[in-house]
Each structure stands twice: as C-alpha cells, then as structure tokens.
N, C-alpha and C positions, 0 to 999 in steps of 0.2 A: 415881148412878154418876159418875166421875169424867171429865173428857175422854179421857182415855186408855182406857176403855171403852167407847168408841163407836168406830166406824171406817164408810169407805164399803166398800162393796161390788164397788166397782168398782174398786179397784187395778188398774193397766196391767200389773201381773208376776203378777195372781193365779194361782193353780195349784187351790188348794180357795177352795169358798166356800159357806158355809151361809147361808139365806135362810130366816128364820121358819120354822127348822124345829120341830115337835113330833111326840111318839110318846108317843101315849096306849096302854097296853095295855088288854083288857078287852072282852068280848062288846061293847059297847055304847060302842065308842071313837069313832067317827063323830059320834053323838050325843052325845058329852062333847065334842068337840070344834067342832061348830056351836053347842053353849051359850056356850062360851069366845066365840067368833068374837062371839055376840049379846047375849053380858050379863057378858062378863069375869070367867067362875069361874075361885076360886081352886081351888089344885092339892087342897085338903082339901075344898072345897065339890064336885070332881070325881067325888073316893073317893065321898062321903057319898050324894051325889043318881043319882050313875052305876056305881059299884062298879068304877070303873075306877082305875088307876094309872098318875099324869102320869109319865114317864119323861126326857120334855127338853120343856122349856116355852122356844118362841119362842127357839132359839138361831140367832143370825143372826155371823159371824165369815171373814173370809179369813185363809188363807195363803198369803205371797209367794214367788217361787221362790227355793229355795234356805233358803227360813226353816224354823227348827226351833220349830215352835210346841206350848208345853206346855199340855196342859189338866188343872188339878191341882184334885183334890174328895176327902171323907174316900168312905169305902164309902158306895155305895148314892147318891150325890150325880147319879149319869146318865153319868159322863165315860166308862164302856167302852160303854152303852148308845148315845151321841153317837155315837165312834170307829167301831162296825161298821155306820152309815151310808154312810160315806165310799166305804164298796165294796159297799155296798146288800145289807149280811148280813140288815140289816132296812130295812123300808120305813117311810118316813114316814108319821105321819096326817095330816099338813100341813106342807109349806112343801118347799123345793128344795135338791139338792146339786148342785152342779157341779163337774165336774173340768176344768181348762184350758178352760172357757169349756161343757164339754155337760153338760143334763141328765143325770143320769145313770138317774134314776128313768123317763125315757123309754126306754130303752135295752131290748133284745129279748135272749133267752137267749144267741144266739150273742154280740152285742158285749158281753154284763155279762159275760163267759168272759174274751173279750178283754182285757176293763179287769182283770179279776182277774189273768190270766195275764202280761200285758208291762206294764201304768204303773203299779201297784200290789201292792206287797210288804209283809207283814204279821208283828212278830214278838211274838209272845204271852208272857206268864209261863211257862205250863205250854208248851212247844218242839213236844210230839208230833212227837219225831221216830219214826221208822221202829226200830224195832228189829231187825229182821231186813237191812236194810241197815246200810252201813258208807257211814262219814263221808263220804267221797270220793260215795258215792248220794243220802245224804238231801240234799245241798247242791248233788247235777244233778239234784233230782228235779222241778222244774219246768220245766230245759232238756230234758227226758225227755218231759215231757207237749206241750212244744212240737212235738217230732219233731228236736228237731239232733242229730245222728251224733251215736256214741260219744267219737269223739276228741275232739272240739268242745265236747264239753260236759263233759267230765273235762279238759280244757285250761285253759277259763272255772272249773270248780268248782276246782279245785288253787290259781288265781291266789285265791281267795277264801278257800280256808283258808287260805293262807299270810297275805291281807292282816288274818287275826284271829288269826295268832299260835299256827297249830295245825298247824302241820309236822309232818309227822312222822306225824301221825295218822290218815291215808287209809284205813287201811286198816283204822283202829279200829272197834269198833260203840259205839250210845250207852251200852249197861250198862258201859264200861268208862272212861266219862268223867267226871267230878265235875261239879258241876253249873253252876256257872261254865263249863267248857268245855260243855258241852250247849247252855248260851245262847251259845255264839258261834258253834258249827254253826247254830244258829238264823238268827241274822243273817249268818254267810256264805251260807248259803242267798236267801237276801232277796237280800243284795249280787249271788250270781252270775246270778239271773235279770234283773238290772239295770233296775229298778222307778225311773219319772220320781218317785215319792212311796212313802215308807215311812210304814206305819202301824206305831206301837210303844206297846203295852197292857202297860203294869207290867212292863216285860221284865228287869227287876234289881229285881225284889220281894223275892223269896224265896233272895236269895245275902246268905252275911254282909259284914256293913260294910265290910271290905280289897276283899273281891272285888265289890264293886257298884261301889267307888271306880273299881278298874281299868277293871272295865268302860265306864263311865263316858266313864273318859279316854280309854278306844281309840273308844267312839261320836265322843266329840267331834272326835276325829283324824279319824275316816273321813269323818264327815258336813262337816267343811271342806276335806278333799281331795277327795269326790265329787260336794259340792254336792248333795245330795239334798233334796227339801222333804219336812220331815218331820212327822208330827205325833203326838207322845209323852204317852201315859197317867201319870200317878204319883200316887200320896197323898201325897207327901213334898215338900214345898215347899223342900227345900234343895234334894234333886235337879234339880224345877224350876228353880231359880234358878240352878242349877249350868249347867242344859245348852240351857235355852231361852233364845232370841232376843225373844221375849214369850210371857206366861203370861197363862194365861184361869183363872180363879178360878171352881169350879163349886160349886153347891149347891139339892140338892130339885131339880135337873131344869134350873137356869139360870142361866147366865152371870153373876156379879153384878160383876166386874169385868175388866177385858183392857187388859196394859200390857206394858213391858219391867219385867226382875225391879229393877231401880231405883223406876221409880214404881209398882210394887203394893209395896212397901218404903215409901217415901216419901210414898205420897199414896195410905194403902186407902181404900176408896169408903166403907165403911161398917164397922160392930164389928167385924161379922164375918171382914173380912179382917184388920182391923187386930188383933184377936188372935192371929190365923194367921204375923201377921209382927213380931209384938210379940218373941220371942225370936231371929231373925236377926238375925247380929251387920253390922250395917252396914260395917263397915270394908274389905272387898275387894270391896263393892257399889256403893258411894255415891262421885259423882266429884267434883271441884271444882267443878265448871260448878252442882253443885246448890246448894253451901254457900258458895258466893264470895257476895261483896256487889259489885257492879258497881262499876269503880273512878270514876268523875266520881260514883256517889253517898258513895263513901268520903272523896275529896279532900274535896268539899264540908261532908262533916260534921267532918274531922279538919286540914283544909289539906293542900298538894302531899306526897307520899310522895316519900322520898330512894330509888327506885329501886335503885339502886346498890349499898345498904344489904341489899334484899331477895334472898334465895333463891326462884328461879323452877319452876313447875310449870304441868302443861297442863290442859287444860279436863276431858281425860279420865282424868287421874290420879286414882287412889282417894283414898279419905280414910286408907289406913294409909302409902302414899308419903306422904301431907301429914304423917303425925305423923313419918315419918323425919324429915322436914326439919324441921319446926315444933322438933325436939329440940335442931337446930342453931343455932339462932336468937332472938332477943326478938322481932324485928321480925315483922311480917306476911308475909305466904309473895304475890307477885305471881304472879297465874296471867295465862299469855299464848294466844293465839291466832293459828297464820300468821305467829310473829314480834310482834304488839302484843299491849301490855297490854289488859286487857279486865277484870280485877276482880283482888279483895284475901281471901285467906282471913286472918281473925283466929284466934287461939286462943279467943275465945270462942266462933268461930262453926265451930271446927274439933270442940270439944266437946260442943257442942248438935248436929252432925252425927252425931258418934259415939251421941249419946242416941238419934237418931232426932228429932228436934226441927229442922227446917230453918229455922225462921222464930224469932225472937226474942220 
C-alpha cells in the first residue's frame, strides 16, 4: 500500500476510528479467528478449514470531524458489512469501534439506544419510511421517540424539509413522492434528529443519473454548511471522488488502499485500484502542486525563467484551469504559493498529467 494508506489512529479531531476490526460470520467464527490471530489464514483458507465467511479482515481507519469519508468496494467487497459497525447493528469478532474517543462495543442497552438516537443518524438505499405517516412525521419520527413536544418537533422537522428542498410537502405521504424526493425525506429525517456523525449506505444507488447528480449536490451543500462527520457507502468511484474528502478503497473484506480522491488517482497502491481509476478523467482532479516541476530544479536544467513572460496559477489549481491558460501562451504556466514562485508547469508535463502519468 501506498503512504497515503496507512494513517494513526490517533488523530486529535478523531470522531470514528476502527482498530483491527474483523467480522467473521459462521458457527465456528471464534475459532477462525484465533487461527488468523496464530497462523495468518487467509480469507479462502477460513471458508475451506472453518466454513466460515471473512466479512472485514483487519480494518483499522479514522474519521476527522467534519470529514466526509468514502468507503467505496464493488458488491459483496464488506463496505455495508464495515458501515453497521459504527452503530454496532453488528458486533465485532475482533478489534474496536470508537466513537469520539468510547468503546462502543462496551456500551449497555440503554447507552447503545442513546448512541443510536442523538450522535448517530443513518440514511439507507431502501428509506423505509412510514407509510401511513406523512412527511411532516416520518422526519419527527425520532424527535417523537425522544419525547419533545408536538410543536418542537414539527418546528425542527419543517426547518429540515425545507433545508432539502421539499416545501410544500408536509402533509404528503410517501406513495405520493417519486423516489428521489423519498430519499431526501430520508436525509431530512437524519438532518432533523441532528446526529454529530451520519452514516450513508448507497443512499443515491437506485435514482437515475440527473437525480443522484442533484442529490449529490444538495449533500455536498448541507454537509459544508453543517459540518457533519460523515461516513458514505458507494460502488461508484466517481461519486466517491465527487463527494469524499478521502476514499477508502474496499475489497474481499479489506481496505487495500486510503487517500484523498487525488492520490487514489495518482498513486493506486496496487492493479487493482489502478484499474478502478484507470478511466477517471483527471482534469477537475489533479492540481498543479502535483504536475509542477519545482522551480530551482527547472532554472537549473533550462537557466532563469523571464517570469514576467509567464501566466500564473496556484498550487491548487486543476489541471483543466492549467489548459485554459496553457492555450494562452508558449511559455510555461508559474505556479505561485503566498505570493512566491515555487514551481513550473510545462506542457509536456501538463499532458503526461492529463495521461495520468505524473512522473516523466
């Protein structure tokens, strides 16, 4: 794995953090899993010797407050298996969850209620809302199970349909909503019970392409106006890259790589991811700061750059700003920092970026 695949554990803003976890299923998971512990079976030497089935092999990962962290795997890879840890739908065979610092696999019926009910909010594919309720209900149905009045909590649920864009509709039920608005009753529900961490499991799987876009873009909106730490299920590695802060790369039960959608772009650990990102298009990805040449190494190979000469861009500029400007010009594009120079994109090194090729 690559550096950007490894991390401590011990982040100052942690909020989640998984520590060697694994979930073995199977009569005889204990004992597949002190074999693991004493002699290193693999996940098929498990099945074979144990009849069990590894589900997450050794997944250790935080998330920072306020970070939207993706974990993205085809079917059957562990990542919704991983995700209903977090709120301990299932328990561990081995290793730890923490939320803001507590076990939580220590935790007694009443506080696992707690942790379910106020610091964690969950929004699924399938919504299961209420049908016999109306929108204005399913979305105070956890200010409901809290005990806050009537008005208090149709107060809070109103301000949350509104902030998803569903006015109007209070008083709807869900057979009368398309499915796109079903998933944003969904997540205003989430938003109204007001959860320090959302958990979101393929929640824009199953809406067509326009309406997962939208969707999308109202997540993005909310989750930077309300700072939420969040942590989002997908098979689709654009989404991923669309709406994660860093992506965790899943496969057969384990994490094989964890970065920002840059470097799982730029530097996959191994084939396997690098097939996975072999068809994203680098260009609204990739910044200068990755494809620049550092400029005392550019002087030294070419002599002093006439500055003055150049069209300027920043460290975090993409690589399609650079081709705007690259159109305008022969000369080299100076990328600056705080005001100084600090490197040189070439055209040859702006086209080997666009390849995906960052090195010469």
């Amino acid at each position: 794995m690559t550096g950007s695949s490894t991390q401590s554990s011990n982040r100052a803003d942690a909020v989640i953090e998984c520590r060697n976890l694994w979930k073995i299923f199977g009569a005889r998971a204990n004992e597949a899993m002190q074999a693991v512990q004493d002699h290193g079976l693999s996940k098929n030497e498990i099945r074979d010797d144990y009849q069990c089935v590894v589900g997450v092999q050794d997944a250790t990962f935080t998330v920072g407050e306020g970070e939207v962290f993706c974990i993205m795997g085809l079917s059957g890879s562990g990542k919704s298996t991983l995700i209903r840890h977090i709120n301990r739908l299932i328990d561990p065979t081995f290793g730890e969850v923490l939320i803001e610092g507590q076990d939580i696999n220590r935790l007694g019926a009443v506080d696992l209620r707690a942790l379910r009910s106020t610091k964690i909010g969950m929004v699924f594919q399938n919504m299961a809302l209420m049908p016999h309720r109306t929108v204005r209900d399913n979305v105070a149905f956890a200010l409901e199970v809290r005990g806050v009045d009537r008005d208090d909590r149709y107060r809070t649920a109103d301000e949350a349909i509104r902030t998803v864009d569903l006015d109007g509709w209070e008083e709807s039920y869900p057979d009368e909503l398309s499915g796109g608005m079903q998933q944003r009753v969904g997540l205003a529900r989430a938003i109204a019970a007001d959860p320090h961490i959302l958990l979101m499991d393929e929640p824009f799987s199953a809406l067509d392409p326009l309406i997962r876009r939208q969707l999308q873009d109202q997540f993005l909106h909310l989750s930077a106006e309300m700072h939420k730490t969040t942590l989002f299920i997908t098979h689709d590695l654009d989404e991923a890259i669309r709406i994660g802060d860093r992506i965790a790369i899943m496969k057969d039960g384990a994490l094989v790589q964890i970065g920002t959608p840059e470097e799982i772009v730029t530097e996959p650990s191994d084939d396997y991811v690098a097939d996975f990102v072999a068809g994203i298009s680098k260009l609204q990805l990739v910044t200068a700061q990755k494809v620049m040449q550092p400029l005392a190494s550019f002087e030294q190979q070419n002599g002093p750059l006439d500055m003055a000469s150049c069209l300027t861009a920043n460290l975090d500029d993409n690589l399609d700003a650079l081709v705007d400007l690259s159109i305008e010009t022969d000369h080299p594009i100076l990328v600056k920092h705080d005001g100084q120079a600090v490197g040189v994109v070439t055209k040859r090194k702006l086209l080997r970026g666009i390849q995906g090729k960052m090195e010469d």
